[in-house]
C-alpha positions in Angstrom: 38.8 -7.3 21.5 39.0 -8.9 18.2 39.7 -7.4 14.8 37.0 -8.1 12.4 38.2 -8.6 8.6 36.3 -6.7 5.4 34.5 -10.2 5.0 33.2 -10.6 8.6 31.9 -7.1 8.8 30.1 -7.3 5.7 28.3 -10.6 7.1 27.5 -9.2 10.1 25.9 -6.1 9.0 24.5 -7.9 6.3 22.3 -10.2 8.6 21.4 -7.5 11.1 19.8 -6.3 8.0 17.8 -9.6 8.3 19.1 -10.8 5.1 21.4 -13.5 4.9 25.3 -13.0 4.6 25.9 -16.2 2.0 23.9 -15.1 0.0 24.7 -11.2 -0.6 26.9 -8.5 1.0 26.9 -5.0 1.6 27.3 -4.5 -1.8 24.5 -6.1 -3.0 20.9 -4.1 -4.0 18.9 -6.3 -1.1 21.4 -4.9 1.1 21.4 -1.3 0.0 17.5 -0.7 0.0 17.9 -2.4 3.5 20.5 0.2 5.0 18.3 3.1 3.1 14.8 2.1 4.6 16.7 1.3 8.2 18.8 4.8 7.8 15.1 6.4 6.4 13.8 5.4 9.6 16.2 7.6 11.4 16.4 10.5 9.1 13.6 11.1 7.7 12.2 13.4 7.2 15.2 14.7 5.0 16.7 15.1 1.4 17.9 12.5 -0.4 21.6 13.3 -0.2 21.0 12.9 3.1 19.7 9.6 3.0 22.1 8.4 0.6 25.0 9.9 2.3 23.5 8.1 5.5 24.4 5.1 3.6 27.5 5.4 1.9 29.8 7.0 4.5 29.8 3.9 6.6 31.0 1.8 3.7 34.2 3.6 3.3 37.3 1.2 3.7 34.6 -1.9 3.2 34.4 -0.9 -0.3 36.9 -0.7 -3.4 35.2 2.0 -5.1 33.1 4.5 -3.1 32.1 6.9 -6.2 30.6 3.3 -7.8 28.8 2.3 -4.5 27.5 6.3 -4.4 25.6 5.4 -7.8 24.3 2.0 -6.5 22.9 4.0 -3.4 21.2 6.9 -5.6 19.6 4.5 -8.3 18.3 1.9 -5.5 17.1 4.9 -3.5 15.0 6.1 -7.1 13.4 2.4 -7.2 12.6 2.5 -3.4 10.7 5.4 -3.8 9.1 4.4 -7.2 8.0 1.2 -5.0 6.5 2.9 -2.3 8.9 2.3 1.0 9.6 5.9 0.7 7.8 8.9 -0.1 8.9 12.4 -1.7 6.8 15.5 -0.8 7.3 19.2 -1.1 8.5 20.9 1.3 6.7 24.3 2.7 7.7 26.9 4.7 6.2 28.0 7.6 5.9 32.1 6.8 4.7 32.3 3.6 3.7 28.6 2.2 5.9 28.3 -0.5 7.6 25.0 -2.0 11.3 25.5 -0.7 12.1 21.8 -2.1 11.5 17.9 -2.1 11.9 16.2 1.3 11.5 12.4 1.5 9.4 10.7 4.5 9.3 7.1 5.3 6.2 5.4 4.4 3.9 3.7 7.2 4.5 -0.2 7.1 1.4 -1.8 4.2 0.9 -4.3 1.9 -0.2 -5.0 -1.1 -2.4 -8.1 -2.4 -1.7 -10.1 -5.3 -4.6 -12.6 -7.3 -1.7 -15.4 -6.5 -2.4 -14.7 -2.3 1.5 -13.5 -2.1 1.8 -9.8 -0.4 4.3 -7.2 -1.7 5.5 -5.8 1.5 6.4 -1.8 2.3 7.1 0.7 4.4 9.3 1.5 6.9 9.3 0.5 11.0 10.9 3.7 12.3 12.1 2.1 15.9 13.1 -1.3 14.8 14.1 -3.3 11.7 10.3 -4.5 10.7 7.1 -4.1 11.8 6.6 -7.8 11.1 7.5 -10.5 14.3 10.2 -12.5 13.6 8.6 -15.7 12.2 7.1 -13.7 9.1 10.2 -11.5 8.6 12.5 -15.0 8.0 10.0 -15.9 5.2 10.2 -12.7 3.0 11.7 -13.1 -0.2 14.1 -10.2 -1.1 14.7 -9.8 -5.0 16.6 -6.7 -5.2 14.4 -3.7 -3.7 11.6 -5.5 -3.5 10.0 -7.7 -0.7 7.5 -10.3 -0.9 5.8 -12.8 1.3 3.8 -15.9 0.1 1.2 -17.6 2.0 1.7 -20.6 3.6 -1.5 -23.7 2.6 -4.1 -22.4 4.8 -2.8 -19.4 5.7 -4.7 -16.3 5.5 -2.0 -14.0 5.1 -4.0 -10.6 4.2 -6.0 -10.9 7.7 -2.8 -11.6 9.7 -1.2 -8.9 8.2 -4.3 -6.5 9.3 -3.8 -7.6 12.3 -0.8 -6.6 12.6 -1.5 -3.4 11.9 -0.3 -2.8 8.6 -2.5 -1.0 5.9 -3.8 -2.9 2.8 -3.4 -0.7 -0.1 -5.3 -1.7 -3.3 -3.6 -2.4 -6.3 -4.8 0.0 -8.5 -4.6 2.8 -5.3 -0.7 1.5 -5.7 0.1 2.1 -8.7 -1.8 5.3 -9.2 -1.1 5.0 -13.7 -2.1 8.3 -15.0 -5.1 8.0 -18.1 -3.9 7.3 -21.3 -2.9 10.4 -23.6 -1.6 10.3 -27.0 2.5 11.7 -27.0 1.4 15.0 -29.2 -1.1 16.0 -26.9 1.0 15.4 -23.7 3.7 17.6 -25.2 0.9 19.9 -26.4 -0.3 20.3 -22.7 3.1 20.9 -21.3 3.9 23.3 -23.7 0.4 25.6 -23.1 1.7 25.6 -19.1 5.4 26.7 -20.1 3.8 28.9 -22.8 1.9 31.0 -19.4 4.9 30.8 -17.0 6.4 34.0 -16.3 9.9 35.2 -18.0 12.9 33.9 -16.3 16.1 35.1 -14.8 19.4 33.1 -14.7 19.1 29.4 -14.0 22.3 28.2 -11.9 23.1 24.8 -12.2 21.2 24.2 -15.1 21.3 20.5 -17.4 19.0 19.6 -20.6 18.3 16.0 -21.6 19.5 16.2 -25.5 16.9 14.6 -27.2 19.1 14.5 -30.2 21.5 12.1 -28.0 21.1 8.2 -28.3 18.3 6.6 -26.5 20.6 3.8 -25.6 22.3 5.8 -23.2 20.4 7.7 -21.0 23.7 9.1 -18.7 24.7 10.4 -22.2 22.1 12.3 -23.3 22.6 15.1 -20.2 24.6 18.0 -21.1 25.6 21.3 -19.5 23.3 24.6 -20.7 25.8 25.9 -23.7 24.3 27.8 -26.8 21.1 25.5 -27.7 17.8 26.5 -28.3 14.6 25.3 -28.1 12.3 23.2 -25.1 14.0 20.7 -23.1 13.4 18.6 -19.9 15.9 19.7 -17.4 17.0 19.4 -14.0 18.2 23.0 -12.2 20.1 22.7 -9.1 18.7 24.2 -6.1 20.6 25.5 -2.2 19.7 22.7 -0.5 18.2 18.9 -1.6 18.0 17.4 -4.8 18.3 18.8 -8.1 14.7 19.9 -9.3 13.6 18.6 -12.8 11.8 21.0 -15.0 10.7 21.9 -18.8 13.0 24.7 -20.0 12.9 27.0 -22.7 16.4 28.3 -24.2 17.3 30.8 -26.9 21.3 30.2 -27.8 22.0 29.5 -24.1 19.9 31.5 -21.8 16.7 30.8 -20.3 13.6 32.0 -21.2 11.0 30.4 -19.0 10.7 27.1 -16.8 7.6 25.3 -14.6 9.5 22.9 -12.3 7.9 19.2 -11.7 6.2 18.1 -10.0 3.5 20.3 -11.1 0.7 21.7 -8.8 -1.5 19.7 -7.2 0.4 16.3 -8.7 0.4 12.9 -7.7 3.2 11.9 -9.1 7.2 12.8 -8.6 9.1 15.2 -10.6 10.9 12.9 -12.2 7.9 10.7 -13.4 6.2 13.6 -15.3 10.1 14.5 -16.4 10.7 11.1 -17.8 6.7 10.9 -19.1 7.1 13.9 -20.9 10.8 12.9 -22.4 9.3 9.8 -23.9 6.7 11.8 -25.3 9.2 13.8 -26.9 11.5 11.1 -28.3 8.2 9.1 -30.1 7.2 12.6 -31.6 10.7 12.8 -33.0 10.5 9.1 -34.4 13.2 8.1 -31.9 10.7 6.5 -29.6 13.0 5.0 -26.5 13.6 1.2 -26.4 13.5 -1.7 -24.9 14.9 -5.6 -25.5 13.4 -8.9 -25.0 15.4 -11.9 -24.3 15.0 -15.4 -23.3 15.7 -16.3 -19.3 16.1 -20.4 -18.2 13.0 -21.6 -17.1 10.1 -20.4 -19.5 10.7 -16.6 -18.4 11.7 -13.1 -20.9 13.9 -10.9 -19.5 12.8 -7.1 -20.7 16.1 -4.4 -20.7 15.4 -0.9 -20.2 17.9 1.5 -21.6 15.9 4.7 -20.0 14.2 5.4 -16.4 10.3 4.8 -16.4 7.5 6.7 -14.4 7.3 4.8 -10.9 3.5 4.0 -12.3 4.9 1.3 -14.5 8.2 0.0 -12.0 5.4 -1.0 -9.8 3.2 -2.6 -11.8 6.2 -4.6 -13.1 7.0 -5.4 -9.2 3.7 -7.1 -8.7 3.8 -8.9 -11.8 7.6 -10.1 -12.5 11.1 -9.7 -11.1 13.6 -7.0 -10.8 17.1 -8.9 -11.8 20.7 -8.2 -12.6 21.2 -5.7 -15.7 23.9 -6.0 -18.2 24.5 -3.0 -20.8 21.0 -1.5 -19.6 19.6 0.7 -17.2 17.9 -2.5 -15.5 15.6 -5.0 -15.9 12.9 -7.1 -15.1 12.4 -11.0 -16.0 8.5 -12.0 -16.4 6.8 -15.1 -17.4 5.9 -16.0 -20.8 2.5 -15.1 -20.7 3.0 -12.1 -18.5 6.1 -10.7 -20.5 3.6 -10.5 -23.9 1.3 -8.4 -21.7 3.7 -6.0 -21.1 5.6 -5.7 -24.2 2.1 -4.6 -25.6 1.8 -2.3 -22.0 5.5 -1.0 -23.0 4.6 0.3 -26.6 0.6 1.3 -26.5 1.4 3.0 -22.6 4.6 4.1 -23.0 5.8 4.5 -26.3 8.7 2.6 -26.8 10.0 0.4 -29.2 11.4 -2.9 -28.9 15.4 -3.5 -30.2 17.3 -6.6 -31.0 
């Protein structure tokens, strides 16, 4: 028997994740949304502290700091399911059809076509590591949570694909972008649905996003239900699963009325139509959220978020540019030069924000 060290297991595991062990470890974000879409595979259908718990017990003592790791796992598991590898639904109970909470379900293996002929690839293979055979899975290209596969000259990659048995999703099916709607109205909306909901008891577990707080810092703008007042997206915690996010109304510290998100009959996640309707908010105030431009090598703009985005617009992004390491931001993206002007102009006519220095 031989005793592996820290750096051996982490290349092993590493490369049965198919990825390859000089380039990235367990630590990296390729190797995280691997172990979550192999551990979805298992699990699912579950909650997501289930799944992310899946994946960070095993990394105890191959790690120097767990609680770190923990908040790797949970934000790479958010961009997973933004991208469309995983997929949150309501759950219902069987006596008397209500919405007891948010389970997640691993998505059937697809694709999705670009204009260029490359294929964004997702889903999850529940029995085995990829539904692809093994000579396509060595040619994906994994850029943090995201995997793509370019065509080879000649090669018709959409029909082998089909053949295969994956489903081709259209683009626009993909990113399923709600119509446009100016920030008042939105907020306008949301307010005549919280203005019908019924009178509320006590909310346990109950956090506001401060709208007052700095946009810079989203972590910082959550605080604990003391004596404010006034409408505020929320997040209440529930028995079991994931937090639920919500629109809240308080007077001095007690709550009045809430509708949780995902509204009825959505398409999109809670936190999209949380995070759409915080945006909304911020612009009203004339503290519209932001976002920086900066030059990468190579003719490419890297754009810094500093707040999370509806899963609408990370997948539009992963089609058109890059996912890449964030520094003093909530992440990034890198784009070409003509496709990062696009979507500054997409960033503040879509959603509102403002570009900093």
């Amino acid at each position: 028997m031989k005793l592996l060290t820290t750096i051996e297991v982490h290349a092993r595991k590493v490369e049965e994740l198919g990825l390859d062990p000089t380039a990235v470890d367990l630590t990296s974000v390729e190797a995280i949304a691997g172990a979550l879409r192999r551990v979805a595979g298992f699990l699912c259908p579950c909650a997501a502290p289930t799944l992310v718990r899946g994946v960070v017990r095993p990394l105890q003592g191959l790690v120097d700091d767990l609680i770190e790791i923990k908040e790797v796992v949970e934000s790479t598991l958010d961009a997973i399911i933004a991208h469309g590898d995983i997929i949150e639904q309501f759950a219902v109970s069987g006596g008397l059809g209500q919405e007891t909470g948010i389970l997640l379900y691993a998505a059937p293996p697809s694709f999705v076509s670009r204009q260029s002929g490359s294929t964004i690839i997702l889903g999850i293979a529940s029995d085995q590591l990829s539904a692809l055979p093994e000579d396509l899975e060595e040619r994906i290209e994994y850029i943090t949570h995201v995997r793509r596969l370019v065509p080879l000259v000649g090669e018709d990659l959409r029909a082998e694909l089909i053949q295969l048995g994956l489903t081709e999703l259209s683009y626009n099916a993909w990113l399923r972008q709600p119509p446009d709607e100016a920030p008042a109205k939105h907020i306008s909306h949301l307010n005549q649905i919280l203005d019908a909901a019924p009178r509320s008891a006590d909310i346990p577990g109950l956090y506001l996003l401060d709208p007052t707080r700095p946009v810079r810092y989203y972590r910082g703008r959550w605080v604990e239900l003391t004596t404010q007042s006034g409408r505020f997206v929320g997040r209440r915690a529930q028995a079991y699963g994931a937090d639920l996010w919500c629109y809240v109304e308080v007077d001095k510290g007690i709550p009045v009325k809430f509708v949780d998100f995902p509204l009825r009959n959505s398409v999109w996640r809670g936190c999209d139509e949380a995070w759409r309707l915080q945006a909304a908010i911020d612009y009203e105030r004339g503290t519209p959220q932001l976002f920086r431009v900066r030059s990468s090598p190579i003719g490419n703009r890297v754009i810094d978020f500093f707040s999370p985005v509806p899963m609408w617009a990370r997948r539009r992004w992963d089609a058109v540019g890059e996912p890449v390491e964030s520094s003093g931001c909530l992440f990034s993206y890198k784009f070409g030069d003509d496709e990062a002007l696009e979507e500054v102009g997409f960033l503040e006519d879509k959603l509102r924000l403002a570009e900093t220095s």
